[in-house]
N, C-alpha and C positions, 0 to 999 in steps of 0.2 A: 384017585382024588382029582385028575384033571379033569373027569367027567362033570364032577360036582362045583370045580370050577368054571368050568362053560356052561354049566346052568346059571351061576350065581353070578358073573358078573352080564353087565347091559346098563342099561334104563330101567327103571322100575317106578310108579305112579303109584302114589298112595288111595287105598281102597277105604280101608277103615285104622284108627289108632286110640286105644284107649288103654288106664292101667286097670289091672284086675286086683283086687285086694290079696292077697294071701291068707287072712284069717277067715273071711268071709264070701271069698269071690264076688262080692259087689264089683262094678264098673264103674269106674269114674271117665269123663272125655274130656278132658284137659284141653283140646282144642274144638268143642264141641260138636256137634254130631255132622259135620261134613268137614273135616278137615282136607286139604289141600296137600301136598306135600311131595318128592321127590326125594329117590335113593338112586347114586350113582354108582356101582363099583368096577372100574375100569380094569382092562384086565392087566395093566402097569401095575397094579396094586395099589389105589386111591381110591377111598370113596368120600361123597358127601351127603349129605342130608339135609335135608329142610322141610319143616311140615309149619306150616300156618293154619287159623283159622281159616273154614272157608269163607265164604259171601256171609254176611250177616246182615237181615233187614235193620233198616234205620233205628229202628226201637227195641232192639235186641239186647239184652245184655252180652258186654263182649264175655266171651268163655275166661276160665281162670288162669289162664298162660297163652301168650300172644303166640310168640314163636318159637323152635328149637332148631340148630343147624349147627353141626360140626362137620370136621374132616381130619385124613390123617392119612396115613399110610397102612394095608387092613392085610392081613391074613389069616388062612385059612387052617382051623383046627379039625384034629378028626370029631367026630359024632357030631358034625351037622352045627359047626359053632367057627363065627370069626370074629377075630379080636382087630382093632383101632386102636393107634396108637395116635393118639389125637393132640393133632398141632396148630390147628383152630376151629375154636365154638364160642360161641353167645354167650356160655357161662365159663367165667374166667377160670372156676374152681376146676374143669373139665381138662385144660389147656395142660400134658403132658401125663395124662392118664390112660391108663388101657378100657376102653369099652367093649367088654365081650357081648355079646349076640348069640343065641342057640337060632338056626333056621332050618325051615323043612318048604317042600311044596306041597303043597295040595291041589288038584283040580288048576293044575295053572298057576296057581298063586304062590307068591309067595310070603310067609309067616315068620316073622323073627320076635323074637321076645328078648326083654333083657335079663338080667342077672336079678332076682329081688335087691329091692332097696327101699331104704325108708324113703316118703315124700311129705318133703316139708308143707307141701302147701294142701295135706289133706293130715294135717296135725301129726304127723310121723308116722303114719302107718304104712307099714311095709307092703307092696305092691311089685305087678313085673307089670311091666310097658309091655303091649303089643299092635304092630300092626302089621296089615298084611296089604301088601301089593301087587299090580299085575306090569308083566312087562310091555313095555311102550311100542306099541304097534310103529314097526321101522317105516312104516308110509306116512308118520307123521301124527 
């Protein structure tokens, strides 16, 4: 497992992030199609996140969720999965819950998904969050 933890903690840059339906595999992009966004997980045991929309032209509509960002204190489960013990986020409901993560690499990258859960803001249909990131070139 330390292997897997020296891959997984750094900088990480968000690539792409959207949720995939579960009945349907539709996509939806919650922060629309270039979101913005950073994962931190240090190897003290801390991570944070935050993903914004990106740039939006002036006459865009903004996407259907501004921003997301928590943190906590995280470890590391077997089969490619870590849990957040979260003691601050943007959603108050979030503040003393565990957020687990399944992750893998691929090609460099890295892919975390969450747990299915309903989302309110696409009428309760149940979805998994995914995005994938790459890590932050240490020359800046």
């Amino acid at each position: 497992m330390a292997d897997e933890v020296a891959r997984l903690t750094g900088v990480w840059i968000l690539r792409a992030a959207y949720v995939e339906l579960v009945d349907t595999k539709e996509k939806a992009f919650p922060f629309g199609d270039n979101p913005r966004g950073v994962l931190i997980l240090d190897e003290g045991g801390r991570m944070a996140a935050i993903i914004t929309p990106g740039l939006q032209p002036d006459d865009a509509p903004p996407p259907p969720r501004k921003f997301a960002a928590y943190s906590g204190r995280y470890r590391i489960e077997p089969g490619g999965r870590f849990v957040t013990d979260v003691d601050i986020a943007w959603l108050p409901t979030w503040l003393g819950t565990q957020q687990g993560r399944n992750f893998s690499f691929h090609n460099g990258e890295l892919h975390i998904a969450t747990d299915p859960a309903a989302f309110e803001w696409l009428g309760g249909a149940v979805g998994v969050g995914i995005v994938t990131l790459a890590r932050e070139d240490a020359g800046g």
